[in-house]
C-alpha positions as a Markdown table, in Angstrom:
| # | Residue | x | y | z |
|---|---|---|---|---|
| 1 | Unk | -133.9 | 61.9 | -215.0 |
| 2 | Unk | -131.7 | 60.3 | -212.2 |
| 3 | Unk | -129.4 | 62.5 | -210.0 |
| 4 | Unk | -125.9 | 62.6 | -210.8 |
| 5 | Unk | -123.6 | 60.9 | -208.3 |
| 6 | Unk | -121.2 | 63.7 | -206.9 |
| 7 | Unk | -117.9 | 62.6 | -207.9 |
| 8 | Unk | -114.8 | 62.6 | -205.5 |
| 9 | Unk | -111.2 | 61.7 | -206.1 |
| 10 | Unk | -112.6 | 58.0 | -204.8 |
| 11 | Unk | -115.1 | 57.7 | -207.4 |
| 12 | Unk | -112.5 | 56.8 | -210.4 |
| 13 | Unk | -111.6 | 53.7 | -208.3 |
| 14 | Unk | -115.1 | 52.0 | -207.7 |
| 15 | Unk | -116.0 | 50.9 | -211.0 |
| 16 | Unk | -112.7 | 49.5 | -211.2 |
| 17 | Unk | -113.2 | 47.8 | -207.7 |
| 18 | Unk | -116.8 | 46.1 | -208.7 |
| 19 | Unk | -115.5 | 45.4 | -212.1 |
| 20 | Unk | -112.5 | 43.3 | -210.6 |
| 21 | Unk | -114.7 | 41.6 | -208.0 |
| 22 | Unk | -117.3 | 40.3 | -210.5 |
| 23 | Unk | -114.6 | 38.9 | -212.5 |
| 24 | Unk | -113.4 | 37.1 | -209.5 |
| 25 | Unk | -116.2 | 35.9 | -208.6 |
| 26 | Unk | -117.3 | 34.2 | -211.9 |
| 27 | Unk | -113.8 | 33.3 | -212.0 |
| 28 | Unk | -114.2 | 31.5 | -209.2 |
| 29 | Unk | -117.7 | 30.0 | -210.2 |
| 30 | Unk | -115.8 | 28.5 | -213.4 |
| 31 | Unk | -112.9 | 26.6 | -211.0 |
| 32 | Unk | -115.4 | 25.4 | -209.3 |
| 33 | Unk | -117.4 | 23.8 | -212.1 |
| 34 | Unk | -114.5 | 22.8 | -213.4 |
| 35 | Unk | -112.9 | 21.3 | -210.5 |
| 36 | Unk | -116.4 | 19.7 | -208.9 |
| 37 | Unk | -115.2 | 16.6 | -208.6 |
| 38 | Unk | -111.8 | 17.1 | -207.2 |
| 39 | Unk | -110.6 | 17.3 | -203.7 |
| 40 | Unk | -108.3 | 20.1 | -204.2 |
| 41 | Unk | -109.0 | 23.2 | -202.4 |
| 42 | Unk | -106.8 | 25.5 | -202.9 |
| 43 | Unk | -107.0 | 27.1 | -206.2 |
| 44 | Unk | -110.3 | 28.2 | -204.6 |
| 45 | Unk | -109.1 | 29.4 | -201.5 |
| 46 | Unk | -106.6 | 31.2 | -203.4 |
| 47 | Unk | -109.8 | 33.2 | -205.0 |
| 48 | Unk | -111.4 | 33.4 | -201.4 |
| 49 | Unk | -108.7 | 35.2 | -200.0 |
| 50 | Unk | -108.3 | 37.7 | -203.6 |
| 51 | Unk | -112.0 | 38.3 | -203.2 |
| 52 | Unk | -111.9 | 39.0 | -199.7 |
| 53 | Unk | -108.9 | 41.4 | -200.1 |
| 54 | Unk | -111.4 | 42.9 | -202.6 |
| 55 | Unk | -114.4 | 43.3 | -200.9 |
| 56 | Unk | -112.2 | 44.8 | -198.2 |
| 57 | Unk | -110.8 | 47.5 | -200.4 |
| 58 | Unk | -114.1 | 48.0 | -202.2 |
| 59 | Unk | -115.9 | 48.6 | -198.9 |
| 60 | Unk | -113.5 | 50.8 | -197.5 |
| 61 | Unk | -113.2 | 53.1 | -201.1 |
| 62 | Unk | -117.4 | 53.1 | -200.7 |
| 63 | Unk | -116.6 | 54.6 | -197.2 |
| 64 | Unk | -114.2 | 57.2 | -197.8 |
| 65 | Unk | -116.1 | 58.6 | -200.7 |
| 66 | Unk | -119.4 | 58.5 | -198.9 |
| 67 | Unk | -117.3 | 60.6 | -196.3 |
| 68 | Unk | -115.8 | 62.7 | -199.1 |
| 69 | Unk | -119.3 | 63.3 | -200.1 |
| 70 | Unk | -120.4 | 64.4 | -196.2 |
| 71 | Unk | -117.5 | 66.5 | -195.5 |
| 72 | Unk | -118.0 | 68.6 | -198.8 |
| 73 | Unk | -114.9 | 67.2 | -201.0 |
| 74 | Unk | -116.7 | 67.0 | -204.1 |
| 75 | Unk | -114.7 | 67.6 | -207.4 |
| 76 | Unk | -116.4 | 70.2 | -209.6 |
| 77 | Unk | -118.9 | 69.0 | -212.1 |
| 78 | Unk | -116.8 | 69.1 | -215.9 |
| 79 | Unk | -118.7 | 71.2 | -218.2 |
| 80 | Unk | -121.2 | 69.2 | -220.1 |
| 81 | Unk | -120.4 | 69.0 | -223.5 |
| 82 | Unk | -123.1 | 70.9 | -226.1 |
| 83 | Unk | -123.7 | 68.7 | -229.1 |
| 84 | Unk | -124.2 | 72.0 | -232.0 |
């Protein structure tokens, strides 16, 4: 059985952080297949900079609920439900 991850008030936010950046990132694979032979740059560096805002936020949510984790902030475990 794995561990369960201690949840924080962080933890709600990084599924929704990976979830946005993968779709960014095929997003941006499809442009670029679609735009291959163009010399047009900047729809592309327009999802650059979204996916580096992304990453940044991502990283820095990973960080405060790794510290959340360290300094004890843990929310308390819900009750796990008891299928009768």
């Amino acid at each position: 059985m794995l561990p369960i991850e201690p949840q924080t008030r962080f933890s709600h936010t990084l599924p929704e952080l990976r979830f946005s950046l993968s779709l960014l990132y095929v997003g941006r694979f499809l442009l670029g297949m679609h735009q291959a032979a163009s010399t047009d740059e900047e729809p592309i560096q327009a999802f650059d900079e979204h996916i580096e805002t992304i990453t940044d936020e991502l990283v820095a949510t990973e960080l405060l609920h790794e510290a959340a984790v360290l300094a004890g902030d843990i929310l308390p475990n819900p009750a796990p439900e008891n299928p009768d």
